[in-house]
C-alpha positions as CSV (number, residue, x, y, z in Angstrom):
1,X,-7.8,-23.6,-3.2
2,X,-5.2,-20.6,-2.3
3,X,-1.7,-21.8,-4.2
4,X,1.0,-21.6,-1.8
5,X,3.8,-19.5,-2.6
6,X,7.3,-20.8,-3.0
7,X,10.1,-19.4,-1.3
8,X,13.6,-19.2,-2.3
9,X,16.9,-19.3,-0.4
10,X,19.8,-16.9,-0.6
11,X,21.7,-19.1,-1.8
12,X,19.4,-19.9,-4.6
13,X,18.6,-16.5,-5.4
14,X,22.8,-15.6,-5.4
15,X,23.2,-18.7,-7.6
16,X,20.7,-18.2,-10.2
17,X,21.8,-14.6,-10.4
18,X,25.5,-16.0,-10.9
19,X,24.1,-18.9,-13.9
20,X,22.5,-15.3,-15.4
21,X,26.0,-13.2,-15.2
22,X,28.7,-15.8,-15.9
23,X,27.2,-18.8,-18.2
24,X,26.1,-16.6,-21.3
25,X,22.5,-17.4,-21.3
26,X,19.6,-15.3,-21.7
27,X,17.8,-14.5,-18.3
28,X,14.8,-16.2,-19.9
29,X,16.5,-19.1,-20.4
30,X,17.8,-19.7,-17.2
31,X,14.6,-19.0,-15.6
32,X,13.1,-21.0,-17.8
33,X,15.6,-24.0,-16.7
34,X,15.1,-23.4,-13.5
35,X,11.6,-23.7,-13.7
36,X,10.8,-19.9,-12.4
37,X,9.5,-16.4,-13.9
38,X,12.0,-14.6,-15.7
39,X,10.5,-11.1,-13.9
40,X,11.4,-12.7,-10.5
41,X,15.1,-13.4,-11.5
42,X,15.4,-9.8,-13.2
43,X,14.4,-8.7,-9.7
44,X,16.8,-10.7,-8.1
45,X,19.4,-9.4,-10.0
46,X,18.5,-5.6,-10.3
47,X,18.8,-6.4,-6.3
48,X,22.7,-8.0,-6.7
49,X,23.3,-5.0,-8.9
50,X,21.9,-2.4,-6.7
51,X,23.6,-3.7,-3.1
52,X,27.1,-4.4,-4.8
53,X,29.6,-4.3,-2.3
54,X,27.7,-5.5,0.6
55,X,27.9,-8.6,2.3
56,X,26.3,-11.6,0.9
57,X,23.9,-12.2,4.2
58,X,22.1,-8.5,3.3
59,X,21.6,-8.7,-0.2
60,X,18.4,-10.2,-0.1
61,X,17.4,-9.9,3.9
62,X,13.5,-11.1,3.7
63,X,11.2,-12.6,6.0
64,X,11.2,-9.4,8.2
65,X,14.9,-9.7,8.6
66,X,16.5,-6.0,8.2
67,X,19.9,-5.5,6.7
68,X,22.8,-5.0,8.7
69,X,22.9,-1.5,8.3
70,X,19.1,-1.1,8.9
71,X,19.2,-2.8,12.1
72,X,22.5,-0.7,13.1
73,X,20.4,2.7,12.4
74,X,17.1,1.5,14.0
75,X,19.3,0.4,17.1
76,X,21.0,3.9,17.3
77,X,17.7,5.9,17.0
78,X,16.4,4.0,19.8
79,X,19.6,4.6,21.7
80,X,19.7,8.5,21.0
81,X,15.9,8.4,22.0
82,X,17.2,6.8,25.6
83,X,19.6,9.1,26.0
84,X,17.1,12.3,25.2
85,X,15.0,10.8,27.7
86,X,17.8,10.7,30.6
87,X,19.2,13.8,29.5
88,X,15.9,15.9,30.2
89,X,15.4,14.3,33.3
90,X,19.0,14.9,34.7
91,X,18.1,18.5,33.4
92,X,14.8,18.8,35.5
93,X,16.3,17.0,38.6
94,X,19.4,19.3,38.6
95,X,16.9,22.7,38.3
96,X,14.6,20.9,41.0
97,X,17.7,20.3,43.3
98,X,19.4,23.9,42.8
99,X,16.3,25.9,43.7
100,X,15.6,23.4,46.7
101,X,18.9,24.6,48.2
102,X,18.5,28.4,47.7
């Protein structure tokens, strides 16, 4: 039988990365506490490390979810692409509409 996988909060993963950085012990140990692999909490917190200075909700995004700035970009590429799109058209309707009247 498949072993399900277990899935972690944000606020877990910001707390155990927090229990790493301000109580002294060893990454092992805390992972070993909280009853987890100590390669998955050195993740975690190359992650913290990495996206310092963001807010909280995008440090670790998952389950599909994009960051905030991810989902800004993707929403402005589809917007530019939109506005391509309406420009060429406006382009061939005004060429269409000046040779008509010659």
């Amino acid at each position: 039988m498949a072993e399900t996988r277990r899935q972690y909060t944000s606020e877990f993963k910001l707390e155990a990365v927090r229990l790493v950085q301000e109580s002294g012990k060893s990454l092992s140990q805390v992972a070993r506490e909280l009853g987890m692999r100590s390669d998955l909490l050195r993740k975690w917190k190359r992650q913290v490390e990495e996206r310092a200075g963001q807010p909280e909700r995008d440090l670790f995004p998952g389950n599909g979810k994009l960051a905030s700035q991810d989902e800004e970009l993707r929403r402005l590429r589809r917007e530019v692409a939109t506005l391509r799109q309406e420009r060429d058209f406006l382009k061939k309707a005004a060429a269409y509409f000046a040779k008509e009247s010659k």
